[in-house]
LOBA-682999 format. One record per residue (C-alpha): residue number from 1; x, y, z negated; residue in three letters. Coordinates in steps of 0.5 Angstrom, whole numbers. Each point is the difference from the previous one (the first is absolute). Layout:
seq = NUM east = X north = Y up = Z type = ALA
...
# end
This chain:
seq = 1 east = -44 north = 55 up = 35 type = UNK
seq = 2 east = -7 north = 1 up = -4 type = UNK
seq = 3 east = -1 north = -6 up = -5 type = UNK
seq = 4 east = -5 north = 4 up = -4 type = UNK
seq = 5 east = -5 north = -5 up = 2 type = UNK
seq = 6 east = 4 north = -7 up = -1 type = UNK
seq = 7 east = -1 north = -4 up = -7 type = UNK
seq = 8 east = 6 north = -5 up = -1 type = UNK
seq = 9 east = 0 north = -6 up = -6 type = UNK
seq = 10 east = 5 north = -2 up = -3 type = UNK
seq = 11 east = 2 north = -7 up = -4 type = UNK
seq = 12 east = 4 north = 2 up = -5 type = UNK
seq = 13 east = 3 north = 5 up = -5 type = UNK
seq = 14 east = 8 north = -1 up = -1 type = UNK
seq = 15 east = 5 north = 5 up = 4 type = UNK
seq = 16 east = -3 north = -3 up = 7 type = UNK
seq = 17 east = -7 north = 1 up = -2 type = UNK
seq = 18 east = 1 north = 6 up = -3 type = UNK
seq = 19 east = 4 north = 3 up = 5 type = UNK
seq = 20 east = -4 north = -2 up = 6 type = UNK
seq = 21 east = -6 north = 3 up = -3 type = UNK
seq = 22 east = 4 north = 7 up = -2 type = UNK
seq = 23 east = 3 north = 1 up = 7 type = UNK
seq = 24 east = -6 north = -2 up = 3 type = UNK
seq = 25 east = -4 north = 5 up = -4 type = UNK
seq = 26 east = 5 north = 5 up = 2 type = UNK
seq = 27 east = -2 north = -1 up = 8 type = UNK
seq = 28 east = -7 north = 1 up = -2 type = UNK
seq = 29 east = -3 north = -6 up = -1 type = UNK
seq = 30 east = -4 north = -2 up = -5 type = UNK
seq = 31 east = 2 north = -6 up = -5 type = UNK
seq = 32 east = -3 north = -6 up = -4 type = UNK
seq = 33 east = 4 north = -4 up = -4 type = UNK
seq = 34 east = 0 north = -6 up = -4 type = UNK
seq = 35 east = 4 north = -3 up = -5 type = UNK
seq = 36 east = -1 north = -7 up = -4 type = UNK
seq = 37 east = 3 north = 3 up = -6 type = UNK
seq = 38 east = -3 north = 5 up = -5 type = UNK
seq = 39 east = 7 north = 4 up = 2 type = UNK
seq = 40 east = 4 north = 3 up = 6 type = UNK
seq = 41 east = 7 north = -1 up = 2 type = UNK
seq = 42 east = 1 north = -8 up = 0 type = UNK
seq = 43 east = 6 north = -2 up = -2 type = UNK
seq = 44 east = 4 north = 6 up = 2 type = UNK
seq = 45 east = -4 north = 4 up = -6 type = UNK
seq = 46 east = 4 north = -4 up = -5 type = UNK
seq = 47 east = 7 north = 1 up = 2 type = UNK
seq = 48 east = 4 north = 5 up = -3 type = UNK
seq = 49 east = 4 north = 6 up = 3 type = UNK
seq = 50 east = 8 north = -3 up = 0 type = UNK
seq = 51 east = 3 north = 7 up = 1 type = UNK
seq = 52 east = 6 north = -1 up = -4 type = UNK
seq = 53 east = 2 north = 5 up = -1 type = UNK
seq = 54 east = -1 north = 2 up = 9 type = UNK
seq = 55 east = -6 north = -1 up = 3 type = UNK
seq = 56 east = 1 north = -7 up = 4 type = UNK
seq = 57 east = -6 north = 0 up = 4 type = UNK
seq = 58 east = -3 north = -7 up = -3 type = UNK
seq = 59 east = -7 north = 4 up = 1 type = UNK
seq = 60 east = -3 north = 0 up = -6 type = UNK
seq = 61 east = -2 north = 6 up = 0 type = UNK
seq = 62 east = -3 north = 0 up = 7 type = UNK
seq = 63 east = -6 north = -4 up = -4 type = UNK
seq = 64 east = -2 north = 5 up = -5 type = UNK
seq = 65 east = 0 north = 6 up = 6 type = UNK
seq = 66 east = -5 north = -4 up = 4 type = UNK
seq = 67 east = -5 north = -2 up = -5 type = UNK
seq = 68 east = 0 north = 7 up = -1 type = UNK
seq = 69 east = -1 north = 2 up = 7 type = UNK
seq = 70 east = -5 north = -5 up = 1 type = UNK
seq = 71 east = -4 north = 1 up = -6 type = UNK
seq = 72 east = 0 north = 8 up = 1 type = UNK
seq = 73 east = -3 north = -1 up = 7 type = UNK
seq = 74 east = -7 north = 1 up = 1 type = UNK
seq = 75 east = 1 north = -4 up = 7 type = UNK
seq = 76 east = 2 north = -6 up = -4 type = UNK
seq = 77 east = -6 north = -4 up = -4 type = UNK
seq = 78 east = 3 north = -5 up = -5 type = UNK
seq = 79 east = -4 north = -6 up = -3 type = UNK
seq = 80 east = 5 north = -4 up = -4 type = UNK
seq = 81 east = -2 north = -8 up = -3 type = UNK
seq = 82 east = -4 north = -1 up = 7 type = UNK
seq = 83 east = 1 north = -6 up = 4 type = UNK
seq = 84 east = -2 north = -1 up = 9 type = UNK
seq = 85 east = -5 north = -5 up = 0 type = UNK
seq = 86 east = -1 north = 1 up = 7 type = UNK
seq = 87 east = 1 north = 3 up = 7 type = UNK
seq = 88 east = -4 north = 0 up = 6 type = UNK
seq = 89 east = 4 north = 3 up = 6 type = UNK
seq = 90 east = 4 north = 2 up = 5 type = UNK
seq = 91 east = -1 north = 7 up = -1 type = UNK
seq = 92 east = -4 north = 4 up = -3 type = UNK
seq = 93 east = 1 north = -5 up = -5 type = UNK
seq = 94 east = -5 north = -1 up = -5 type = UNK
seq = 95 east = 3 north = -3 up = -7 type = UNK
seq = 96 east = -4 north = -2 up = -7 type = UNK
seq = 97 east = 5 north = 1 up = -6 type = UNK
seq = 98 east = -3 north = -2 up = -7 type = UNK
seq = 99 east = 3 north = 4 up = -7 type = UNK
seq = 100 east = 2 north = -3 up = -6 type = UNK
seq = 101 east = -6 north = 4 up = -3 type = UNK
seq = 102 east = -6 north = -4 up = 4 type = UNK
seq = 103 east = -1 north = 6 up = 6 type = UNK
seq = 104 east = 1 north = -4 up = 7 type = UNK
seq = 105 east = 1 north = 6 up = 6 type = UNK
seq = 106 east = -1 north = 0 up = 7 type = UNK
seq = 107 east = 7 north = 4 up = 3 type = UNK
seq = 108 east = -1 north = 1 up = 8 type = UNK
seq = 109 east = 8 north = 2 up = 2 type = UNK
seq = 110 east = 3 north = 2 up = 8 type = UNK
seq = 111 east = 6 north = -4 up = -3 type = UNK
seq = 112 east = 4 north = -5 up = -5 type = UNK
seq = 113 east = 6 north = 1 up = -3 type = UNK
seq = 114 east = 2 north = -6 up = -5 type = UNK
seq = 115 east = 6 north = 2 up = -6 type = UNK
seq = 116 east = -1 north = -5 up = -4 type = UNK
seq = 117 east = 7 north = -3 up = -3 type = UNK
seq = 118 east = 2 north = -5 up = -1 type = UNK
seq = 119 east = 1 north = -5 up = -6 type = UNK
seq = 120 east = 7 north = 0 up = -4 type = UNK
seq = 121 east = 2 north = -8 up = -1 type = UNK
seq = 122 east = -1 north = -4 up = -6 type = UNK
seq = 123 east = 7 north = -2 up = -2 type = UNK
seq = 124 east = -3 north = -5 up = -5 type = UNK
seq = 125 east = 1 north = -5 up = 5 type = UNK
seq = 126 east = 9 north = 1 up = 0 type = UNK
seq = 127 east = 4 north = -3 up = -5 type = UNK
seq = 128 east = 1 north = 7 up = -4 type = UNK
seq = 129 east = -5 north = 0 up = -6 type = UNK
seq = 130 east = -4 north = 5 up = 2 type = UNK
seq = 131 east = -7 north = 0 up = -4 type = UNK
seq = 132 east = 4 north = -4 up = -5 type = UNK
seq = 133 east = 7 north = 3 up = -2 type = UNK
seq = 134 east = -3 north = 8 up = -3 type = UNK
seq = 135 east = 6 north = 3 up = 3 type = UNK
seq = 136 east = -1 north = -2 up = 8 type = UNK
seq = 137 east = -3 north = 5 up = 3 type = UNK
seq = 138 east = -2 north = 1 up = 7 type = UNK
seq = 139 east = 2 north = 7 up = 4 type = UNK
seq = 140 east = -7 north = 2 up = 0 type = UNK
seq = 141 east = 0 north = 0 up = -8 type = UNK
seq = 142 east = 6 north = 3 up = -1 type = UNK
seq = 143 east = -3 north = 6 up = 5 type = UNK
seq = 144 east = -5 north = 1 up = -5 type = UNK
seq = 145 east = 4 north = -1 up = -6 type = UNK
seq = 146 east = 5 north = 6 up = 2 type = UNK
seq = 147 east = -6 north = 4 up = 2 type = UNK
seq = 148 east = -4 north = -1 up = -8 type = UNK
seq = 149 east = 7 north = -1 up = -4 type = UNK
seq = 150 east = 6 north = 5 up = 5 type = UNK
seq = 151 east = 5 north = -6 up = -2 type = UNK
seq = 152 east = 0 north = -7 up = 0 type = UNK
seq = 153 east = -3 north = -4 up = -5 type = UNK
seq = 154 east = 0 north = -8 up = -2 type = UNK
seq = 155 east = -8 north = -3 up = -1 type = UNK
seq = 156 east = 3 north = -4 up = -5 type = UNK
seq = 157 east = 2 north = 5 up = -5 type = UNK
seq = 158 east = 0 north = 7 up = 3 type = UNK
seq = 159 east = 7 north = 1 up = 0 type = UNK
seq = 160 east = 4 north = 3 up = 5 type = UNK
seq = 161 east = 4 north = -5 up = 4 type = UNK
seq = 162 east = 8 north = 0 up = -1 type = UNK
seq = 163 east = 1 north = -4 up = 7 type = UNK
seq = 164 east = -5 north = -2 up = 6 type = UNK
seq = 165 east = -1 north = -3 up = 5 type = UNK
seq = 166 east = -5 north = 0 up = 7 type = UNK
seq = 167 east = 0 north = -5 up = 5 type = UNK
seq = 168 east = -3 north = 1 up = 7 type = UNK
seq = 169 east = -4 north = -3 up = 5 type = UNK
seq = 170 east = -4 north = -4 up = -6 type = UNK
seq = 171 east = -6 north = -2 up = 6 type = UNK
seq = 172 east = 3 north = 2 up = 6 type = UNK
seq = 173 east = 5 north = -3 up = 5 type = UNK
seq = 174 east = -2 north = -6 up = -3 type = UNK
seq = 175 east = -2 north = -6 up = 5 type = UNK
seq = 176 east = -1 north = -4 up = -5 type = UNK
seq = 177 east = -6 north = 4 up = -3 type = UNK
seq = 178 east = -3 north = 2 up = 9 type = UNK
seq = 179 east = 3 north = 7 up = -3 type = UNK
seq = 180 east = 6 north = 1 up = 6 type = UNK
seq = 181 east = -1 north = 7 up = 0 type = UNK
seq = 182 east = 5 north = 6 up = -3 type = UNK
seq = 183 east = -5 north = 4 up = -4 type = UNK
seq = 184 east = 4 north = 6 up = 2 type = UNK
seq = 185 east = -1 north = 4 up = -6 type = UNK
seq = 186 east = 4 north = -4 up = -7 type = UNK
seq = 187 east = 6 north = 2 up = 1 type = UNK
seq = 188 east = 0 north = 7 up = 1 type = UNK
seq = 189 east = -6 north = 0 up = -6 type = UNK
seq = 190 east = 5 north = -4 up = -5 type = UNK
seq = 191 east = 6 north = 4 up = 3 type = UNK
seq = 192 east = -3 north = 7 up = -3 type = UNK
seq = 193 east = -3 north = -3 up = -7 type = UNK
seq = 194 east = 7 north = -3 up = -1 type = UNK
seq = 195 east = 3 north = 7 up = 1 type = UNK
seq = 196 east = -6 north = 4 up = -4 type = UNK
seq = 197 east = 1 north = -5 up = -5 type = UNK
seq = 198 east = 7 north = 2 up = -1 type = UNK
seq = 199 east = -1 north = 7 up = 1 type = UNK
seq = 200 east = -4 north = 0 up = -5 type = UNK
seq = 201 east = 3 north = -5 up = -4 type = UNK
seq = 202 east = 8 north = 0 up = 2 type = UNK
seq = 203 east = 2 north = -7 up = -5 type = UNK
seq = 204 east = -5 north = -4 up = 4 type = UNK
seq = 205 east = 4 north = -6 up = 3 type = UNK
seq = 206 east = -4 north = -2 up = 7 type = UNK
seq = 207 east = 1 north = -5 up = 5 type = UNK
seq = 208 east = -3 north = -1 up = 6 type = UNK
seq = 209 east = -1 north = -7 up = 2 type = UNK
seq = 210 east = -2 north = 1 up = 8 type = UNK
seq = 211 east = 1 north = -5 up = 7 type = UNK
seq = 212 east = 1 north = 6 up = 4 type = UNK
seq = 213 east = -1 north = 8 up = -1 type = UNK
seq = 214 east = -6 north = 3 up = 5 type = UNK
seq = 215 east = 3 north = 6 up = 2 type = UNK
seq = 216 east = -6 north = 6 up = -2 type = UNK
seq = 217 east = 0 north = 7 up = 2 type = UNK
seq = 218 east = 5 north = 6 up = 3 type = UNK
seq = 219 east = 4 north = 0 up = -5 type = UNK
seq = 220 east = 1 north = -7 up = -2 type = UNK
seq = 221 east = 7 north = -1 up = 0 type = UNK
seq = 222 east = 2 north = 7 up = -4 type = UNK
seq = 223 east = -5 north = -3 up = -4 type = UNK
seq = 224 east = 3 north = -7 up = 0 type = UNK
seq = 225 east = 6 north = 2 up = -1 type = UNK
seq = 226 east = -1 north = 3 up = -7 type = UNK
seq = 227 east = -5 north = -6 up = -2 type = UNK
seq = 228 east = 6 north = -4 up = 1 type = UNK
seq = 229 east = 5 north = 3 up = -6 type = UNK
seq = 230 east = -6 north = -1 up = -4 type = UNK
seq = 231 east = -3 north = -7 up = 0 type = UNK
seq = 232 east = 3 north = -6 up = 0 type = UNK
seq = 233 east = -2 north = -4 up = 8 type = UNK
seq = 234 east = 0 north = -7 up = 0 type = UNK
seq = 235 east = -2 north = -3 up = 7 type = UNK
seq = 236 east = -4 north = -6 up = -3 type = UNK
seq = 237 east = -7 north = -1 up = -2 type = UNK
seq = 238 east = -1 north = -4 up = -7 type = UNK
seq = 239 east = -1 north = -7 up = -1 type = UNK
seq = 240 east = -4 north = 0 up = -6 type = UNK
seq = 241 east = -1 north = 5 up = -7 type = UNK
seq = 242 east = 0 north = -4 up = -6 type = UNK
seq = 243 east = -1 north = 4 up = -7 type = UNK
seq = 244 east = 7 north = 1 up = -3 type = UNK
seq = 245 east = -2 north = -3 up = -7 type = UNK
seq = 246 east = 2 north = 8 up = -3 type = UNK
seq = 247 east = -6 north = 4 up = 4 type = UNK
seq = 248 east = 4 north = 1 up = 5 type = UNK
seq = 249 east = -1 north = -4 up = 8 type = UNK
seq = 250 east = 5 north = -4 up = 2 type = UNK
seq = 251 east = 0 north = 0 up = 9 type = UNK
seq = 252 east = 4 north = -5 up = 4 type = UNK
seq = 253 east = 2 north = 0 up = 7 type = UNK
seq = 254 east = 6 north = -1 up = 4 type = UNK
seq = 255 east = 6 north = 4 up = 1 type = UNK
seq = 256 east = 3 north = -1 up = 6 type = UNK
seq = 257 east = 6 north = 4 up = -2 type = UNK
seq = 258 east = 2 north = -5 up = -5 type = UNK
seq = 259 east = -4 north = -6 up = 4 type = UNK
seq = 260 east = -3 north = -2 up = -5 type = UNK
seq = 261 east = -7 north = 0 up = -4 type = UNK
seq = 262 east = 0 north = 6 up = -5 type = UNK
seq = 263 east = -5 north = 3 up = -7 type = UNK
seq = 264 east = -1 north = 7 up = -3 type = UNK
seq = 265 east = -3 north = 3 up = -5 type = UNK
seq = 266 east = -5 north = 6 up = 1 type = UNK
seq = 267 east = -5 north = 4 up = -5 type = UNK
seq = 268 east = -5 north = 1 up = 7 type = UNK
seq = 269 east = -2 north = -2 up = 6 type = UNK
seq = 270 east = -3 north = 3 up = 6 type = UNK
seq = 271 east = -3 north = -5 up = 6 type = UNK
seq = 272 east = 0 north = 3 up = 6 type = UNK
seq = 273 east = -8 north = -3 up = 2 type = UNK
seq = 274 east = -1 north = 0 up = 8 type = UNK
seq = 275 east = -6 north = 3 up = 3 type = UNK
seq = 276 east = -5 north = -4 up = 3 type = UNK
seq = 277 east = -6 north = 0 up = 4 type = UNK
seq = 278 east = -6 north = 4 up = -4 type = UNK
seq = 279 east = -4 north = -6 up = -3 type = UNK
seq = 280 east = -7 north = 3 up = 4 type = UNK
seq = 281 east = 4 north = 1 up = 6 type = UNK
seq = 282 east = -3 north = -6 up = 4 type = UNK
seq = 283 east = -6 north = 1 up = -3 type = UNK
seq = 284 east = -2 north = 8 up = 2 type = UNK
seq = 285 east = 4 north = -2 up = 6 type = UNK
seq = 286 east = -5 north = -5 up = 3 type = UNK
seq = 287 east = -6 north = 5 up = -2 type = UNK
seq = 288 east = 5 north = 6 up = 4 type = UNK
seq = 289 east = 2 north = -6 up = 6 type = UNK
seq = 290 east = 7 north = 0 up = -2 type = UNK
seq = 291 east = 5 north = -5 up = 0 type = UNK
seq = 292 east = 6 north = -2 up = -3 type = UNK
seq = 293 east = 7 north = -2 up = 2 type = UNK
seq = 294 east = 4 north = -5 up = -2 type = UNK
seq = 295 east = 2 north = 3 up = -7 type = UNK
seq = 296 east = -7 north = 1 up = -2 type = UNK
seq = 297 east = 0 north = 8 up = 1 type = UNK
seq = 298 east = -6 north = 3 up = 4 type = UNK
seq = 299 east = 2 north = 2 up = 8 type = UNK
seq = 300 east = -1 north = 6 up = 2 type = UNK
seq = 301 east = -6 north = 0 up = 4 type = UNK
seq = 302 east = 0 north = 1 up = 8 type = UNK
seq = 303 east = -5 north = 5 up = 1 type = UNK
seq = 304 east = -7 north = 1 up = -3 type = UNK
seq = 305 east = 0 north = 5 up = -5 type = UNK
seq = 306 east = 3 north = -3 up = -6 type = UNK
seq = 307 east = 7 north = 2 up = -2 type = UNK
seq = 308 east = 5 north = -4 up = -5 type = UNK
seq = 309 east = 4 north = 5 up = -5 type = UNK
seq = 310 east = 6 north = -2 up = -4 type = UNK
seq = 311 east = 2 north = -6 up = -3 type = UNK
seq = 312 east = -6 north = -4 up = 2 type = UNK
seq = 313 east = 3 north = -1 up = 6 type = UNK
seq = 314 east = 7 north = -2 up = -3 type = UNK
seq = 315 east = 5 north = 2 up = -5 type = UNK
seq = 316 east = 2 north = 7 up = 0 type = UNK
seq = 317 east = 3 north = 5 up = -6 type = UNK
seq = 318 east = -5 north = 7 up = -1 type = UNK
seq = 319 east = 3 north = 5 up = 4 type = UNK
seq = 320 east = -2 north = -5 up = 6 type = UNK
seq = 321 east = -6 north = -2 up = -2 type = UNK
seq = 322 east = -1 north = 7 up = 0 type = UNK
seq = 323 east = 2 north = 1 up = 6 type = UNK
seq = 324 east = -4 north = -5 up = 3 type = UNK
seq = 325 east = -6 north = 2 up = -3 type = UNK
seq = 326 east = 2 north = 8 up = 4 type = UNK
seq = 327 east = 1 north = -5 up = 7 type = UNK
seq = 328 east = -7 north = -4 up = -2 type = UNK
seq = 329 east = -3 north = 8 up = 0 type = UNK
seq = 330 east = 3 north = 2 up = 6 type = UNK
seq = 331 east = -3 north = -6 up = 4 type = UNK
seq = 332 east = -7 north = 0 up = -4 type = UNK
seq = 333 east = 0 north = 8 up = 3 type = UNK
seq = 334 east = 2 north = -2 up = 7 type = UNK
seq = 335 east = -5 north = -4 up = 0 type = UNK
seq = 336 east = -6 north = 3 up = -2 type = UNK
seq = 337 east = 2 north = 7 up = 3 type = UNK
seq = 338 east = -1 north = -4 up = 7 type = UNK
seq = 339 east = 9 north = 2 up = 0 type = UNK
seq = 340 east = 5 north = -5 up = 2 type = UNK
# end
């Protein structure tokens, strides 16, 4: 199958985005990609490796190997702070991107594959103090803090918490929000900081509030097992999180095993945020002839010449993002080297 000859633009510079574009170097095509953001790597960029001390295969390291891939291939052009105004189409298809800089390019491409993530929910509107309370943080921002400090530290004072606390599905499975969807990868991320948090610091108290645990990975029971000696497990999502009046939060919830309401004190807390649909997905959907489903996530295409990659078209962890952008390679080389 010679390629040589083909250009593909991709929409989008996370882990998806950049695997489509390395894998689909690979094969021989030549690759335009666009990226809203100064930087690549999306959000998986900022996760921390959770290695504690074994590899737990959460993917953070899989980010850095593609950007290096991409950014060394002479096949992959890059343009970071750029945006796709328009697309006449179908294939070849004829596309104006404006850059941050004031320059308006003109890419003419064989095929599009769109990678363009997706937004983490905002837990301001849940009862947990987010924004307000310094010590509630969301899973998002405990990645990057574990990824700058190594341990886990209060905003408030900088200090290392004695005790904490994560709460899954913050913004997910949640009809009263129109979010029903499971986001699939929270519990396996607060899973693995929790451990690496007392791995790296073993008089750390956590507990982990959850409604129920989303199974992750071919180890997941090994792994589970072991979780569980270290980490307290409460089946039951908080009602609320008020300041303790000591510095401290005060979480309550029900505990079914007492039938009865319940309050504890902890340092820090992580909000396990669902992942929603991109913010420009139904607009760089109407531009490409996407539609939606009933969640708000892009469907993929029938046919055409575009390809959708990773969680634009529903929530999914980095090794399947990763996955889904090799499938997305393979279907875009089928295509255009005329092969079924």
């Amino acid at each position: 199958m010679d390629l040589a000859d083909k250009h593909e633009l991709i929409i989008g510079g996370g882990v998806a985005g950049l695997s489509a574009a390395a894998d689909l170097a690979r094969l021989g095509c030549s690759i335009t990609l666009v990226e809203k953001e100064a930087r690549l790597g999306g959000h998986a960029a900022q996760f921390t490796c959770k290695a504690a001390p074994d590899c737990v295969r959460c993917g953070a390291c899989a980010v850095e190997d593609r950007l290096r891939r991409v950014l060394g291939d002479g096949r992959i052009r890059v343009h970071t702070g750029s945006r796709v105004l328009s697309c006449a189409g179908p294939s070849p298809f004829t596309l104006a991107v404006a850059a941050d800089s004031g320059e308006r390019l003109t890419i003419k491409a064989d095929a599009v594959v769109l990678a363009t993530g997706f937004s983490p929910f905002a837990p301001s509107a849940k009862p947990y103090g987010w924004s307000r309370l310094p010590d509630v943080v969301t899973g998002l921002e405990l990645e990057r803090s574990l990824r700058r400090d190594a341990e886990a530290r209060r905003p408030s004072d900088g200090k290392p918490p004695q005790s904490m606390a994560f709460i899954q599905c913050v913004g997910s499975r949640d009809v009263h929000l129109g979010h029903p969807w499971c986001s699939r990868v929270c519990c396996a991320s607060a899973l693995r900081m929790a451990r690496l948090i007392q791995h790296r610091r073993p008089e750390t108290e956590v507990t982990f509030f959850y409604m129920d645990v989303q199974t992750f990975g071919r180890d997941f029971e090994t792994f589970y097992h072991q979780v569980r000696r270290q980490v307290r497990l409460v089946r039951a999502l908080p009602a609320d999180i008020l300041d303790n009046g000591d510095g401290r939060l005060k979480v309550t919830y029900f505990d079914a095993a007492a039938g009865a309401s319940a309050e504890a004190p902890f340092d820090l807390v992580s909000l396990s945020v669902g992942l929603l649909p991109a913010k420009d997905a139904p607009e760089l959907g109407a531009l490409l002839g996407i539609g939606t489903d009933a969640d708000g996530f892009l469907h993929p295409p029938a046919a055409g010449g575009v390809f959708l990659a990773g969680t634009v078209a529903g929530p999914m962890g980095i090794a399947e993002s990763i996955a889904s952008a090799g499938r997305v390679a393979g279907q875009v080389a089928a295509l255009l080297g005329g092969e079924r």
